[in-house]
C-alpha positions as CSV (number, residue, x, y, z in Angstrom):
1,X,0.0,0.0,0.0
2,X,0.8,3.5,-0.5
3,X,2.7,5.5,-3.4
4,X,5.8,7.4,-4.0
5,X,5.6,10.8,-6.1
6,X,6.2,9.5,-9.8
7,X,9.1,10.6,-12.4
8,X,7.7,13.5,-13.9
9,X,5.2,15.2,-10.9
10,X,5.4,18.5,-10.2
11,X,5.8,19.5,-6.9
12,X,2.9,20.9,-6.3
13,X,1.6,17.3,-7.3
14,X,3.9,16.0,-4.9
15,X,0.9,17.2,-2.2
16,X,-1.2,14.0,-3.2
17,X,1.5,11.3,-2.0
18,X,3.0,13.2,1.3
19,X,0.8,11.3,3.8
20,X,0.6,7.9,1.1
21,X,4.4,7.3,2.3
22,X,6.0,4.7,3.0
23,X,5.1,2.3,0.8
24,X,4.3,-1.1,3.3
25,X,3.0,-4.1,3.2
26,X,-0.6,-5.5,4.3
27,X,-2.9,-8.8,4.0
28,X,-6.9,-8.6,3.5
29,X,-9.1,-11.8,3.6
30,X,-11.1,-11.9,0.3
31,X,-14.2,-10.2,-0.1
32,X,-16.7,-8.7,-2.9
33,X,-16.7,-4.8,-3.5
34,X,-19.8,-3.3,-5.6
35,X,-18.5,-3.1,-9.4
36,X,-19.2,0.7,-9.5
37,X,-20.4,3.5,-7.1
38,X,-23.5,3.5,-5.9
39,X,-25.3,5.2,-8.4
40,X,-28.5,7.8,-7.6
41,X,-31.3,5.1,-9.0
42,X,-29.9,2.7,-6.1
43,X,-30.1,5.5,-3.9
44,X,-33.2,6.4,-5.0
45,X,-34.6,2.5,-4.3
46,X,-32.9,3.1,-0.4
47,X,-34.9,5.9,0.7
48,X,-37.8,4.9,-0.9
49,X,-37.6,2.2,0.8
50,X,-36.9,3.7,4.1
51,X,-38.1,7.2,4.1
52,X,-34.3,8.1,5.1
53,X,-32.9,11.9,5.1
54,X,-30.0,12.7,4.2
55,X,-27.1,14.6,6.4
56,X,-27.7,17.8,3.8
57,X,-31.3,17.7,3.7
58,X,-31.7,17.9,7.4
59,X,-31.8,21.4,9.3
60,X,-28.2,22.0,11.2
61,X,-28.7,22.1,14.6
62,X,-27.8,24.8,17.2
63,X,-25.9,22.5,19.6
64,X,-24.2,21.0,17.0
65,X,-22.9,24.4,16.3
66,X,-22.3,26.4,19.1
67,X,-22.2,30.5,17.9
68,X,-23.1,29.7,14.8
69,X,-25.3,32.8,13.5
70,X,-28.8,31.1,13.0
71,X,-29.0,33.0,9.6
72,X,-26.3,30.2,8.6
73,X,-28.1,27.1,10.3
74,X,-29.7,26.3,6.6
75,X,-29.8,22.5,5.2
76,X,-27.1,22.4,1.9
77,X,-23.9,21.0,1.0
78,X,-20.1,21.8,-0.3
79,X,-20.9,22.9,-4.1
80,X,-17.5,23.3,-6.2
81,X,-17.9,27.0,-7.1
82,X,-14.5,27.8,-10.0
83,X,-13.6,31.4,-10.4
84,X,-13.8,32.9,-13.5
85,X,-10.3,33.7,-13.5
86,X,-7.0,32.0,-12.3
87,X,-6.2,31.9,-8.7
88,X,-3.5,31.0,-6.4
89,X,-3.9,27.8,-5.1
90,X,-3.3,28.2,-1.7
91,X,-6.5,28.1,-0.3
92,X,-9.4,25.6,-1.5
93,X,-12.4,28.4,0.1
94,X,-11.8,30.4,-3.3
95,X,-13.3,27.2,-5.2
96,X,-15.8,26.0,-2.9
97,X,-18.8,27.6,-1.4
98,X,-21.6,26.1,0.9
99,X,-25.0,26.1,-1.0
100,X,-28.3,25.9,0.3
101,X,-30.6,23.4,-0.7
102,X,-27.5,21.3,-2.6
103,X,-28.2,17.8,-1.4
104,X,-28.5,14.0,-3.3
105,X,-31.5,15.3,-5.2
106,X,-29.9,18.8,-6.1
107,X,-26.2,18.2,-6.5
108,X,-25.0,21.5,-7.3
109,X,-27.9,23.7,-5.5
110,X,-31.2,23.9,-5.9
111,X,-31.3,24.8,-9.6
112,X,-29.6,21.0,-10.0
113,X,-31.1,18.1,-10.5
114,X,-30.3,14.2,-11.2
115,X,-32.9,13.7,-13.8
116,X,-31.7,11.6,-16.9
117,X,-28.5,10.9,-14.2
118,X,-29.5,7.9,-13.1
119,X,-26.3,5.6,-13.7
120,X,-24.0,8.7,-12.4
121,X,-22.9,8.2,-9.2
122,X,-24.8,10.0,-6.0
123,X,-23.1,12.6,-4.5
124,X,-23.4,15.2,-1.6
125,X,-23.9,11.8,1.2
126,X,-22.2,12.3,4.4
127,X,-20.4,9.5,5.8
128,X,-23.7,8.8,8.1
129,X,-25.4,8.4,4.8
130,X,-23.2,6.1,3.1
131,X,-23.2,3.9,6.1
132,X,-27.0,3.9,6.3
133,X,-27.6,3.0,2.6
134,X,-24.5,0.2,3.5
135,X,-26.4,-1.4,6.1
136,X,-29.7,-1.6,4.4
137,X,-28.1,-3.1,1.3
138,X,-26.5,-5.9,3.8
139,X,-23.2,-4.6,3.0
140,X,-20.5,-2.5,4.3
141,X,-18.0,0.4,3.5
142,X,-14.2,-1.0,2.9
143,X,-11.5,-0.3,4.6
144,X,-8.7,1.8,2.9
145,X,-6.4,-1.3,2.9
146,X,-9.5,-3.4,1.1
147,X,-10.0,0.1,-1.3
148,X,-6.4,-0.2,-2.3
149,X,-6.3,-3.5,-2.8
150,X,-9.6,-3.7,-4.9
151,X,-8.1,-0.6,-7.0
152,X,-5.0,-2.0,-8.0
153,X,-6.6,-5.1,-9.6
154,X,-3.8,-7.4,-8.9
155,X,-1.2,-5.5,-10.0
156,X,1.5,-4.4,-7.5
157,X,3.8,-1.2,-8.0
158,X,2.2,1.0,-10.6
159,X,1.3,4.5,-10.4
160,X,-2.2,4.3,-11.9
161,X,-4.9,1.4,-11.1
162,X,-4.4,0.3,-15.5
163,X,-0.7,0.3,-15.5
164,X,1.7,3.0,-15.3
165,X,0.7,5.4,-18.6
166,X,-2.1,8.0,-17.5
167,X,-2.9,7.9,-21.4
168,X,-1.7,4.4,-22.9
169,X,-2.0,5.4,-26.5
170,X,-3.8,8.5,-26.1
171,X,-6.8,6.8,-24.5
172,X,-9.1,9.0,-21.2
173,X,-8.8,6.1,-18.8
174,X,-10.3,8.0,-15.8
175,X,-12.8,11.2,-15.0
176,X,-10.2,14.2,-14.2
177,X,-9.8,17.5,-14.9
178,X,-8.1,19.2,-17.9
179,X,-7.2,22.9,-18.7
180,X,-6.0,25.2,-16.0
181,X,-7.5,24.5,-12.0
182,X,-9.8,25.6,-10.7
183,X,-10.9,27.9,-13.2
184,X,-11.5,26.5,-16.8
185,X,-12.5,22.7,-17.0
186,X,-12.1,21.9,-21.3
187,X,-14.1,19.2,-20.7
188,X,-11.2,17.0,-23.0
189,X,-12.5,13.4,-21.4
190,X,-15.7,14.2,-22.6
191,X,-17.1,15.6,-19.4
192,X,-17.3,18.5,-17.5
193,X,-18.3,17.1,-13.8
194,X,-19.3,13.7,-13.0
195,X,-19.9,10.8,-15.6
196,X,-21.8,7.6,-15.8
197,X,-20.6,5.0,-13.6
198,X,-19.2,2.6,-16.4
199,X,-18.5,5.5,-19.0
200,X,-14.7,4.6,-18.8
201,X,-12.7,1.3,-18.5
202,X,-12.5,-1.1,-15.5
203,X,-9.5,-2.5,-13.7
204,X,-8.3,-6.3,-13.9
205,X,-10.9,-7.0,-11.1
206,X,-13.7,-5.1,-13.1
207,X,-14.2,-2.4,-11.4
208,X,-15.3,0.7,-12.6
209,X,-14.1,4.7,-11.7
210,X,-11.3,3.5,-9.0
211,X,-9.2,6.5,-10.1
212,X,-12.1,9.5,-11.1
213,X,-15.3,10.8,-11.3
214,X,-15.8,10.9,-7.6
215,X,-14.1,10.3,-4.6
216,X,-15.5,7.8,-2.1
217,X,-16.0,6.6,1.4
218,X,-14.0,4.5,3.6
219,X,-14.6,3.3,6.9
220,X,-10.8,4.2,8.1
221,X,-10.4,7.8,10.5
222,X,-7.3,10.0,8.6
223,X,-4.1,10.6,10.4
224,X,-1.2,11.7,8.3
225,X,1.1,9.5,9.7
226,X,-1.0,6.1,9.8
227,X,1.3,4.7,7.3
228,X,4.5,5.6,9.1
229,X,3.1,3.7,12.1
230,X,2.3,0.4,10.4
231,X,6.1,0.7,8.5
232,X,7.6,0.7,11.8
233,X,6.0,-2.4,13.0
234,X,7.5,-4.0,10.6
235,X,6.6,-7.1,8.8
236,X,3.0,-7.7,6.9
237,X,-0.3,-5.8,9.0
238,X,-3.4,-8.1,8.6
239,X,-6.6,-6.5,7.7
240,X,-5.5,-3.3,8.9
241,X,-8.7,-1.2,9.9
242,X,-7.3,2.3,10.1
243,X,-5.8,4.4,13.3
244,X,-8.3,4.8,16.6
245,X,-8.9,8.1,16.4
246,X,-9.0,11.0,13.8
247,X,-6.5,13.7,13.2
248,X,-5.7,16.6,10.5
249,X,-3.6,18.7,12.2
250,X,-4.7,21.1,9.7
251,X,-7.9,20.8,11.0
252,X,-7.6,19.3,14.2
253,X,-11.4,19.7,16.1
254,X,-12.6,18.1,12.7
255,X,-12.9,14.4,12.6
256,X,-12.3,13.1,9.3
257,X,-12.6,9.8,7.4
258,X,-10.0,8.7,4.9
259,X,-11.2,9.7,1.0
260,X,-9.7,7.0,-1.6
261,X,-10.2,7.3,-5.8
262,X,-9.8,10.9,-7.5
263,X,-12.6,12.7,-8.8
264,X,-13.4,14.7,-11.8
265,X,-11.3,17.6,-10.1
266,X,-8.9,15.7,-10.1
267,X,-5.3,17.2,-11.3
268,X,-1.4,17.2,-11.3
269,X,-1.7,21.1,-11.2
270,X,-3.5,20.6,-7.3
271,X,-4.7,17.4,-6.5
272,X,-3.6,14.2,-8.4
273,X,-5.5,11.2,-6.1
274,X,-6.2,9.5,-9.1
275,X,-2.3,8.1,-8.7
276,X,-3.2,4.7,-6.9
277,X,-2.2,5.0,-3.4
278,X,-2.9,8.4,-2.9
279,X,-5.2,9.5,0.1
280,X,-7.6,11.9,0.8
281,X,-10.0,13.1,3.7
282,X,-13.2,14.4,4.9
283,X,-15.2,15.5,7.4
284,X,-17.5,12.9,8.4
285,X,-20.5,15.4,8.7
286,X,-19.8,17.2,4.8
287,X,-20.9,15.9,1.7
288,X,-19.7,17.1,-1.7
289,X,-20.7,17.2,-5.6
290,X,-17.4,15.1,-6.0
291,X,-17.7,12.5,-3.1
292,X,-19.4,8.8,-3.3
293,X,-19.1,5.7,-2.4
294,X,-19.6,1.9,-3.0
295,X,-19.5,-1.0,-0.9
296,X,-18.1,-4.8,0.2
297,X,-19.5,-7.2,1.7
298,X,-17.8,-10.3,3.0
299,X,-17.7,-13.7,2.0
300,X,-20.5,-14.3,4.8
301,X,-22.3,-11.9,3.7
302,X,-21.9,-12.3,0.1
303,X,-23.5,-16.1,0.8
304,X,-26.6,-15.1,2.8
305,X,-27.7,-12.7,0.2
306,X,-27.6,-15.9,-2.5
């Protein structure tokens, strides 16, 4: 696991693979991961199903958020909002906005919707909603170790989850962004946002959007040096299910979960997760129109579902 900067990254690039070092080994026991995020028509079927609210669509509350000016207690979610000009990129607030009424149903704000979307991946589900949906299906979210695993598709030591080209023969293997970040998206992989879930190819283990189109879930709380820790133990870590607790000591009162896969923001100007290995984080409470996930189940439960 993990991922050391490649040849030719820049070094702002460099930023994705700081806390993805050193590279160490791990075992996971087998088990069955979705073939593609879980999409907004499977969604859909879950809170039909069980009347559930999302994270976003519920009202903040006061005690959550102590001195908080009730004119900002409104239900909404983390909308990426680009400049119309270049920026520097030293602070992510100049690309990102809070919305009101951006949730599941409205992605990007209320003016959004998901109609005609319904093989793209959901997006804008806290980690309380990924979970919920998890259980109900009988399933559960992976582990990073189990994410990494699953992404590489049996192939050990390459930069990308198809090999170690980004474009083998000119081909888009993955959602990400092209032109200048975070202003001016060309669109160049044939979208501009999010894509269908099996739009481009799958890994050796067929799975689909392992390296773009959105990030996703994992059960695993973020600490930068998590992978440090394991390397000095030594030897191979078996089924490793993340530290105890949470830390960003960027953000250190916010617990956050670990963030595996790219997304369609995805760059080696900023932010280039879609290099296998590569971590990312969020709070567990925030939801984004570039965050999903998909599930596992294990052998157990993979049998009791036949």
């Amino acid at each position: 696991m993990g991922a050391n900067d490649p040849p030719d990254m820049d070094e702002v690039g460099m930023k994705a693979t700081f806390d993805a070092r050193p590279i160490h080994r791990v075992y996971v026991d087998g088990f069955y991961m979705d073939k593609t995020d879980v999409t907004n028509a499977q969604f859909a079927e879950f809170v039909k199903a069980t009347s559930y609210v999302t994270v976003a669509e519920r009202t903040p509350r006061p005690e959550d958020f102590p001195g908080a000016p009730p004119e900002n207690l409104i239900a909404g979610g983390v909308v990426f909002s680009p400049p119309n000009h270049a920026v520097p990129l030293n602070n992510h607030l100049q690309w990102w906005s809070y919305a009101k009424g951006a949730n599941w149903r409205h992605p990007s704000g209320p003016k959004s919707n998901i109609q005609g979307k319904e093989d793209y991946p959901v997006v804008q589900v806290a980690y309380e909603d990924a979970t919920a949906y998890a259980k109900w299906a009988g399933e559960r979210l992976p582990t990073e170790a189990e994410w990494e695993f699953a992404a590489r598709g049996g192939q050990a030591g390459k930069p990308f989850v198809w090999g170690d080209d980004f474009r083998p023969k000119g081909k888009w293997m993955a959602n990400t962004h092209q032109g200048h970040f975070p202003n001016t998206d060309t669109g160049e992989d044939g979208f501009v946002g999010s894509s269908p879930v099996t739009h481009y190819p799958a890994n050796l283990y067929g799975l689909y959007d392992m390296a773009g189109n959105v990030w996703q879930w994992t059960i695993d709380w973020y600490r930068p040096d998590y992978y440090a820790h394991l390397a000095a133990a030594g030897g191979v870590t078996r089924n490793p299910q993340g530290p105890e607790t949470p830390l960003d000591p960027a953000e250190p009162a916010e617990p956050k979960k670990v963030h595996r896969g790219g997304s369609y923001l995805c760059t080696d100007q900023y932010c280039s997760r879609y290099i296998v290995g590569t971590r990312g984080k969020g709070e567990v409470s925030t939801g984004t129109n570039h965050l999903g996930f998909r599930c596992v189940m294990t052998r157990q439960q993979w049998a009791a579902k036949q």
